[in-house]
C-alpha positions in Angstrom: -61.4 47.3 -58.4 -61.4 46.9 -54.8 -60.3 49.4 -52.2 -56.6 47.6 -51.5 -55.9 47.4 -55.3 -57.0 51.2 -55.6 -54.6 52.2 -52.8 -52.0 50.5 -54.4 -52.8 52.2 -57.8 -52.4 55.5 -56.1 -49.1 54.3 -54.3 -47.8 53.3 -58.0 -48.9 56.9 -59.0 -47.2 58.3 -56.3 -44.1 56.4 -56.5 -43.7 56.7 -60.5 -43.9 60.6 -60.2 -41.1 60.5 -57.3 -39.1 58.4 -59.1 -39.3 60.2 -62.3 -38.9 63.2 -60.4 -35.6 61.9 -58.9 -34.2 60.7 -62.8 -35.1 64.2 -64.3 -33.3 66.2 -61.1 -30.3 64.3 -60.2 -29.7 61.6 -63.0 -30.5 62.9 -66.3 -30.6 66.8 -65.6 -33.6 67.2 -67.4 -35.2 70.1 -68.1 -38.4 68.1 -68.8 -40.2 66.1 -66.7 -40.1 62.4 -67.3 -43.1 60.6 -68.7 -43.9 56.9 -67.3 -43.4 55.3 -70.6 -40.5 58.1 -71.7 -37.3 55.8 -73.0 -34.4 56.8 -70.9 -32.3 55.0 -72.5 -32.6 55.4 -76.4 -33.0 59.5 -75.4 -29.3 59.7 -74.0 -31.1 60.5 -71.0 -29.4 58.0 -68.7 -26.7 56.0 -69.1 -24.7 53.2 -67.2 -23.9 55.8 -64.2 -27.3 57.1 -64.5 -28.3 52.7 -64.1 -26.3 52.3 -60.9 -27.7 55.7 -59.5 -31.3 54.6 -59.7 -30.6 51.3 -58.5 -29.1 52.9 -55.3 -31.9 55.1 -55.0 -34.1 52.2 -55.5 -32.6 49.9 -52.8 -32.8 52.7 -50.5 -36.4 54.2 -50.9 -38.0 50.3 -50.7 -35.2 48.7 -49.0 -34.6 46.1 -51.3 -31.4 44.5 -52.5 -31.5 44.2 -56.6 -29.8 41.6 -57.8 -26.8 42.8 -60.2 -28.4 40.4 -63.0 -31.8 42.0 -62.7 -30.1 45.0 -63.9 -30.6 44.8 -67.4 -32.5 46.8 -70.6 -36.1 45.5 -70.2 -36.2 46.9 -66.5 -34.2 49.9 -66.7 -35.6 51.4 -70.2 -38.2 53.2 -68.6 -39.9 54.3 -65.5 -43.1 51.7 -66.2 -40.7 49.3 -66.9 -38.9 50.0 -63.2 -42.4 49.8 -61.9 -43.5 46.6 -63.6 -39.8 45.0 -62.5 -40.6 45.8 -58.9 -44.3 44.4 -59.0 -42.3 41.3 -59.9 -40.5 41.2 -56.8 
């Protein structure tokens, strides 16, 4: 692994935790934290509102536009799936 794919390991790392961190405090209330692979959906612990809330925080923290469309189970189910979604973009 090579020092630029390392660095963007770490900023994966980072990022995953801070999102997780913002789903557990202000979307889902959880008094656990939120594993990577931990489905969000399935658990009750976010729904449609909870969607739309991570999607703004989303847009804002990377300052991206997500397409409405794009906004569907396979990216949203999980934290890793977020991540993998946003690789793709």
């Amino acid at each position: 692994m090579n020092t630029s794919e390392q660095s963007t390991d770490r900023l994966d790392e980072q990022f995953a935790r801070r999102l997780a961190t913002f789903i557990a405090d202000e979307v889902a209330d959880a008094d656990e934290s939120i594993e990577p692979d931990t489905d969000l959906l399935v658990t009750g612990l976010v729904d449609s509102l909870g969607v739309v809330m991570i999607v703004d925080w989303l847009e804002r923290e990377l300052a991206i536009a997500i397409d409405p469309g794009d906004v569907v189970l396979e990216h949203f189910q999980s934290v890793e799936a977020m991540l993998a979604y946003l690789r793709t973009r």
